[in-house]
C-alpha positions as CSV (number, residue, x, y, z in Angstrom):
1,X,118.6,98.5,128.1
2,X,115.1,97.3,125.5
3,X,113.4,94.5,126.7
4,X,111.0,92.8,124.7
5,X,107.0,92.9,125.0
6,X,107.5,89.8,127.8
7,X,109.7,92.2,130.1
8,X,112.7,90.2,128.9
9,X,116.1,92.5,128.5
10,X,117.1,92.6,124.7
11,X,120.8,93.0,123.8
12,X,122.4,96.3,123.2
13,X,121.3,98.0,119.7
14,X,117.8,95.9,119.5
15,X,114.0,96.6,120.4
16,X,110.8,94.5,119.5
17,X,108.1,96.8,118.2
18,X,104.5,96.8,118.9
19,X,103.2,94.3,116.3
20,X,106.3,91.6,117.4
21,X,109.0,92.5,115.1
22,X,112.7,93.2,116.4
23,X,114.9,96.2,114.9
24,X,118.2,96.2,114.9
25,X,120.2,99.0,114.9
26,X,123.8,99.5,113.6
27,X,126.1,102.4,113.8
28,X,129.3,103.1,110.8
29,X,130.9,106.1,110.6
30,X,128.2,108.1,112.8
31,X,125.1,106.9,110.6
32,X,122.7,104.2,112.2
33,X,121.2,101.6,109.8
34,X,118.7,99.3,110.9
35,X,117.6,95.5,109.5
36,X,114.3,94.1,110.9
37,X,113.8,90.2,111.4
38,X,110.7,88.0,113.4
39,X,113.0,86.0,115.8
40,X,116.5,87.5,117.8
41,X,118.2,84.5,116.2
42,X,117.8,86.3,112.5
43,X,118.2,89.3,113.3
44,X,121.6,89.1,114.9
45,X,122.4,86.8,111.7
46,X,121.3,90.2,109.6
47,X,123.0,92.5,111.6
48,X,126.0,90.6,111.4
49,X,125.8,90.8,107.7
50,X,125.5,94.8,107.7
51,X,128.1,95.2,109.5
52,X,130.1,93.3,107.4
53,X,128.3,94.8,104.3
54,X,128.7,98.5,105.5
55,X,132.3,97.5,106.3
56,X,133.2,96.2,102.8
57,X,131.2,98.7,100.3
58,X,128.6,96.7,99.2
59,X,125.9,98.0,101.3
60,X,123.1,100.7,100.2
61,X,121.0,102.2,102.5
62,X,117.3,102.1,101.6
63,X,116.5,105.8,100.8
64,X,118.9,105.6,98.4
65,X,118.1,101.8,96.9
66,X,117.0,101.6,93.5
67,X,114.4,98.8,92.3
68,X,117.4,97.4,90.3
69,X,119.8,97.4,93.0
70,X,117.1,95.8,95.1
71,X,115.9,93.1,92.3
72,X,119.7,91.9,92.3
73,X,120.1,91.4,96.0
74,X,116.6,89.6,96.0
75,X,117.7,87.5,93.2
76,X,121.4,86.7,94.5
77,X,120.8,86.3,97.9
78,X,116.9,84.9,98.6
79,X,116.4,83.3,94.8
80,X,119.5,81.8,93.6
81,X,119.7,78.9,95.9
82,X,116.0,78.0,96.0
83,X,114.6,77.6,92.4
84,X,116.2,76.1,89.2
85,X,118.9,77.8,87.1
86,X,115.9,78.2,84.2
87,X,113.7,80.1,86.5
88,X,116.7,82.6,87.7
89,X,117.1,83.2,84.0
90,X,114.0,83.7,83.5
91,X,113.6,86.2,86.3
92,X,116.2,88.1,84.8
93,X,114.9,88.2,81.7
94,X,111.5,88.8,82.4
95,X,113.0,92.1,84.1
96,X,115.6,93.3,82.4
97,X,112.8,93.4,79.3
98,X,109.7,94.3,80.2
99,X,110.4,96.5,83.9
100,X,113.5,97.8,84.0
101,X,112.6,100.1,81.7
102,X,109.5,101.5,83.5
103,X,111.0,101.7,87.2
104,X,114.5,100.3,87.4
105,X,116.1,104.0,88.2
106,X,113.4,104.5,90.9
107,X,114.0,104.5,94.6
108,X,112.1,101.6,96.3
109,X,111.0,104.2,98.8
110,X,109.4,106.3,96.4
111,X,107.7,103.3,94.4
112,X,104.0,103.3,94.6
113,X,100.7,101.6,93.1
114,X,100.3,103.8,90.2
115,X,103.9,102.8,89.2
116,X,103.2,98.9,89.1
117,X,100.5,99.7,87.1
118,X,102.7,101.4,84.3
119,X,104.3,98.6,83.7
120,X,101.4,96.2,83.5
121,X,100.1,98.9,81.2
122,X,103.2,99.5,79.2
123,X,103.3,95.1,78.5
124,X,100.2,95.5,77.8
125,X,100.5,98.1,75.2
126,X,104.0,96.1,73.6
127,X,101.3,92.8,73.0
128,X,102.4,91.0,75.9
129,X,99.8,88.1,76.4
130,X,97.9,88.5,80.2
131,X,99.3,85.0,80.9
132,X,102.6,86.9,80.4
133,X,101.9,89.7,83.0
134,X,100.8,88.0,85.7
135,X,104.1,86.0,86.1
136,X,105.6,89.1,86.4
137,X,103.4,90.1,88.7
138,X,103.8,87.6,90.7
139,X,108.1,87.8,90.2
140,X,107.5,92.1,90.9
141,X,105.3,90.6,94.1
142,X,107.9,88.7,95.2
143,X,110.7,91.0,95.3
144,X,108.7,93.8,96.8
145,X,107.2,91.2,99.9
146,X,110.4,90.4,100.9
147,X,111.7,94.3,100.6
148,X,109.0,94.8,103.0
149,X,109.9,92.2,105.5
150,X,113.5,93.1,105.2
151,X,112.4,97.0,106.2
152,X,112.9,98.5,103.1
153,X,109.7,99.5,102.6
154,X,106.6,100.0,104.3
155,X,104.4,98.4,101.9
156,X,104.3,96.3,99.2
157,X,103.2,98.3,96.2
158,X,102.3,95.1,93.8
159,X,99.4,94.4,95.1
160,X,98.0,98.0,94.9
161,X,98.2,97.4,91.0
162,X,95.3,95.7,88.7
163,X,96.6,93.4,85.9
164,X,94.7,94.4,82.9
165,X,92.3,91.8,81.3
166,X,92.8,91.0,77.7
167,X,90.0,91.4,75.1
168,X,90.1,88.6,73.6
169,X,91.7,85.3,74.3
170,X,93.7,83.5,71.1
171,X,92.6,80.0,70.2
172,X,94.8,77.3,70.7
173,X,96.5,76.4,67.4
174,X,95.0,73.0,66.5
175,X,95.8,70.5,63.4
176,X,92.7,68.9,62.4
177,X,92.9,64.7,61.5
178,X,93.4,66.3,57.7
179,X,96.3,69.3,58.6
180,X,97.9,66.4,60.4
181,X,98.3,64.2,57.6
182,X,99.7,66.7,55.3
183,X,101.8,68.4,57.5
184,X,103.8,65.6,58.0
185,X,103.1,64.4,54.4
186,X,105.3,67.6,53.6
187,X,107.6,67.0,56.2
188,X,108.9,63.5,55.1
189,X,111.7,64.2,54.0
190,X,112.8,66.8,57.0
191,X,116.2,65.7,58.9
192,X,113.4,66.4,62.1
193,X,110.6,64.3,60.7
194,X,111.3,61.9,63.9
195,X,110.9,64.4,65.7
196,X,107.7,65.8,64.8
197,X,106.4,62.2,64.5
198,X,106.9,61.5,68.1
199,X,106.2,64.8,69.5
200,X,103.0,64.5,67.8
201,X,102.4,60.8,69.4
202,X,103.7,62.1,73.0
203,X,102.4,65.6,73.7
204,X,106.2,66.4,75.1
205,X,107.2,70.3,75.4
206,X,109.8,71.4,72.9
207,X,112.5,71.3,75.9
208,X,111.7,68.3,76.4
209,X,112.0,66.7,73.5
210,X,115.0,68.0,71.9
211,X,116.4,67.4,75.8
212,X,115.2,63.5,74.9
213,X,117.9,61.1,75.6
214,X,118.2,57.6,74.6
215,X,118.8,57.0,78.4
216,X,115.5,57.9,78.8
217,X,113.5,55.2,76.6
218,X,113.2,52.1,79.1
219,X,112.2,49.4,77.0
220,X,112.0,47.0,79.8
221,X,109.2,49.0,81.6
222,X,107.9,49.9,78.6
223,X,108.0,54.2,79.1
224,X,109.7,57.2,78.2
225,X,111.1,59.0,81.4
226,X,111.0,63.1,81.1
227,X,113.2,64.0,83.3
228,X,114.6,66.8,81.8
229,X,114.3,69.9,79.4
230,X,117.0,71.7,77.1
231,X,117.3,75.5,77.2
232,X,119.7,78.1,75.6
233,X,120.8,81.4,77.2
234,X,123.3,83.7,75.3
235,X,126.6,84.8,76.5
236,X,128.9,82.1,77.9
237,X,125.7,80.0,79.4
238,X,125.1,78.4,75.8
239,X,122.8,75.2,75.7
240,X,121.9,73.1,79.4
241,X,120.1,71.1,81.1
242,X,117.6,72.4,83.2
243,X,114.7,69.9,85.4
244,X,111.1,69.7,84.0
245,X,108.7,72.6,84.3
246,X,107.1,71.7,87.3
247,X,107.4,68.8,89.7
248,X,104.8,67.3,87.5
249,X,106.2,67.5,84.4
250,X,108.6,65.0,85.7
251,X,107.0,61.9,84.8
252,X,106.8,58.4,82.5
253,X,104.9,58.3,79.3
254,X,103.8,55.2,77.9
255,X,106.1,53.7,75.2
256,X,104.2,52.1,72.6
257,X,105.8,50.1,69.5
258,X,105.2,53.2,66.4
259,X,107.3,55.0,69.6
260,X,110.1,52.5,69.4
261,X,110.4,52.6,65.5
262,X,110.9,56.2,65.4
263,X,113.4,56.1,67.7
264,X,114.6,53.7,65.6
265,X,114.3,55.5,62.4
266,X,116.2,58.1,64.0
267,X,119.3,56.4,65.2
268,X,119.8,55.0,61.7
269,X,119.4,58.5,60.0
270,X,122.0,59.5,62.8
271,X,124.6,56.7,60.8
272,X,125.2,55.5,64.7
273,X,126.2,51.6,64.9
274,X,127.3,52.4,68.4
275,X,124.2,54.3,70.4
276,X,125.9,56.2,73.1
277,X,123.3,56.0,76.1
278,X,123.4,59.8,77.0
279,X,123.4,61.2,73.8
280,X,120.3,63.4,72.5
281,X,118.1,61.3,70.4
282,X,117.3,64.2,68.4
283,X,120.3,66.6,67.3
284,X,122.1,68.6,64.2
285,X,124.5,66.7,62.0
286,X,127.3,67.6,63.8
287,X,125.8,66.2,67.1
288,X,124.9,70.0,68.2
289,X,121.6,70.2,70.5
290,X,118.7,71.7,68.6
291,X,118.1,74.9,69.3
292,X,113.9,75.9,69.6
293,X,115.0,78.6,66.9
294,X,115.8,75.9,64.5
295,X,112.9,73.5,65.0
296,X,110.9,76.4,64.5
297,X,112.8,77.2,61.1
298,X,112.3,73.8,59.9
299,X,108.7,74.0,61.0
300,X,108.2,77.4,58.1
301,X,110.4,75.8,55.7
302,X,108.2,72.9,55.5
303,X,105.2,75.5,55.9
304,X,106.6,77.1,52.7
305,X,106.6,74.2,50.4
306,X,102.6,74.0,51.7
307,X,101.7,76.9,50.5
308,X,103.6,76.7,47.4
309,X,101.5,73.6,46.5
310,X,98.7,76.4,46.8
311,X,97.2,75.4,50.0
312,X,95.9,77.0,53.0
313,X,97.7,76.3,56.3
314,X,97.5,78.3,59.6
315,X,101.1,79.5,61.0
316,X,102.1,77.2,64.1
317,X,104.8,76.8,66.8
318,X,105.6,73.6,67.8
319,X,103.4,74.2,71.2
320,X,100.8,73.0,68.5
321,X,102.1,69.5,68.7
322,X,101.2,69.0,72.5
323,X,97.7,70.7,71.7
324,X,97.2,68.4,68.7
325,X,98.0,65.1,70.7
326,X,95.8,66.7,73.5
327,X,92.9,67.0,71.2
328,X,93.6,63.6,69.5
329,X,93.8,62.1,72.7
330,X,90.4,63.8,73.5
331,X,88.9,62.8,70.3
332,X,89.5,59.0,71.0
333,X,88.4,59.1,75.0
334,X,91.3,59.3,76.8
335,X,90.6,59.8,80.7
336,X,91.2,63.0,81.5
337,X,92.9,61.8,84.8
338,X,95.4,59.6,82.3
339,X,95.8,62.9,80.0
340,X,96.8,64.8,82.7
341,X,99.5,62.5,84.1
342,X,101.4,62.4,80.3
343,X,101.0,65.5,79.7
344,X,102.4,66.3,82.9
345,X,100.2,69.1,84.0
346,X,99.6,70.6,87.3
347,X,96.1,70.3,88.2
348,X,93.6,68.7,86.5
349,X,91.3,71.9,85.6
350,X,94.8,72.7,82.9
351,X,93.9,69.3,81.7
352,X,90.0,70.3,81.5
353,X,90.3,73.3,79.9
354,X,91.5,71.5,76.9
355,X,88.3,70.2,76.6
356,X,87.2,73.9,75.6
357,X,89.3,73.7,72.6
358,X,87.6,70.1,71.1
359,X,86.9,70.3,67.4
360,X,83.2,70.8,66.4
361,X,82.3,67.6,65.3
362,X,83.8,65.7,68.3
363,X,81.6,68.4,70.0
364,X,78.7,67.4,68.5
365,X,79.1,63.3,68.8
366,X,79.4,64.2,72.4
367,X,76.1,65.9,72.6
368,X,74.5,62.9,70.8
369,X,75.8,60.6,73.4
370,X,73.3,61.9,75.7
371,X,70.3,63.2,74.0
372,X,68.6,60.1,75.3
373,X,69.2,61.5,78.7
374,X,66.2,64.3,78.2
């Protein structure tokens, strides 16, 4: 009978190795598998699960496991009950686009460095922005760190790989004071003017906004609560609900009184003498969410009547409303500690870098401030 590196005897069909590990070993049908684990505890939990596994079918042994076949097990068994339903999606997505292509057929065994950096490569090559690559590197790095501790592999191959560094980095898309005014100018007599009014005054994420509720605007405290954001996935998912990006995205913006009359605006355009609390503030005519396609749509309809008046205006998404109220907040000397709690980011260097993208002339009165200094 094993004992363990203390001298202490080890059940039937498990070791400890050298670096503290325990292996577990489990014969079917004259073949030994084995399943690897830090603490007896979990590893008699794993074995457990081979044997049922190897007992029902749904086991593959890991010379024969495929990235794909591994990628769903990561996904079903360590992801799907630790992040939100968006970011499982997501995952899937991000795969089933932009890797599966490259390695999915592979064996995890036979996966290497040079492999990983195909794909990075390949993204590279199909326009995919760096921002882009690297959280699929870090999804890829996850799945393969966990196929190593599960014994799969020896190594994780990820983080043999180089993401490739971009060129050049796109400017932020930016309305200047005057693009401002005649965007929504144009956009008057758009069935998502609200919309773009408030989004404008807020700096809320698409998702967020079209997820906007009237349960959400708290008069008596005088804020708007985001505690939500509306996504769409095809096949029988459809529209839902899904919490804010990250744990700081959930948060209270400051309701101010032009706030409150577009809110206002909007229920009477809706025809609603009855507001029903957990309706979306902003929706189609017939009470449909809105779809990001479709405020996008609007947004080029209205860019089309721009240009047919013969003037010049930049293509946008409606990211460029969040940047906009960023860089009018900016402009007018918001703190950058108060930026960064509406706009809900992360860490406060997000919220710096904005200061990057400034317009030239607010650039310049800030250089004027303190030419006294010298």
């Amino acid at each position: 009978m094993a004992k363990d590196l203390k001298g202490k005897e080890l059940p039937a069909g498990i070791r400890q190795r050298k670096n503290g590990k325990y292996e577990g070993r489990v014969q079917y049908e004259n073949e030994r598998y084995s399943v690897y684990a830090d603490s007896l505890p979990e590893l008699k939990t794993k074995m457990t699960e081979l044997r049922y596994r190897l007992e029902h079918g749904g086991f593959v042994a890991k010379n024969r496991m495929t990235v794909k076949e591994w990628f769903e097990t990561w996904m079903e068994e360590y992801k799907k009950n630790q992040v939100k339903v968006g970011t499982i999606i997501a995952y899937t997505n991000y795969y089933n686009f932009y890797v599966d292509k490259y390695i999915g057929k592979r064996k995890m065994v036979d996966i290497r460095g040079e492999h990983i950096q195909r794909v990075y490569n390949g993204m590279l090559r199909d326009g995919l922005a760096v921002s882009t690559i690297k959280i699929i590197s870090a999804v890829l790095n996850g799945c393969f760190k966990q196929a190593v501790k599960n014994g799969i592999i020896e190594r994780n191959p990820v983080i043999l790989a180089t993401i490739p560094r971009q060129s050049e980095t796109k400017a932020r898309r930016v309305f200047s004071v005057q693009e401002q005014e005649t965007f929504m100018k144009y956009a008057e007599e758009s069935y998502l003017y609200n919309l773009f009014a408030l989004a404008i005054r807020t700096g809320m994420r698409s998702g967020e906004i079209r997820g906007l509720k009237f349960s959400d605007i708290d008069r008596k405290n005088g804020v708007i609560h985001i505690v939500r954001t509306l996504k769409y996935e095809g096949g029988n998912q459809g529209f839902f609900e899904d919490t804010p990006k990250t744990k700081t995205s959930k948060r209270d913006i400051p309701l101010t009184q032009d706030m409150i009359d577009i809110i206002e605006n909007q229920s009477k355009r809706n025809s609603q003498e009855v507001i029903f609390i957990n309706a979306y503030i902003f929706r189609m005519d017939d009470d449909r969410p809105i779809s990001r396609e479709r405020l996008q749509a609007e947004i080029n309809r209205i860019l089309k009547k721009i240009h047919g008046a013969g003037i010049e205006f930049e293509y946008f998404t409606p990211h460029c409303f969040r940047h906009t109220f960023a860089t009018r907040a900016i402009e007018n000397g918001m703190k950058p500690q108060t930026l960064k709690a509406i706009l809900g980011h992360s860490t406060l260097a997000m919220t710096m870098d904005l200061y990057s993208h400034v317009l030239p002339t607010t650039k310049a009165e800030e250089m004027e401030l303190i030419a006294n200094a010298f």
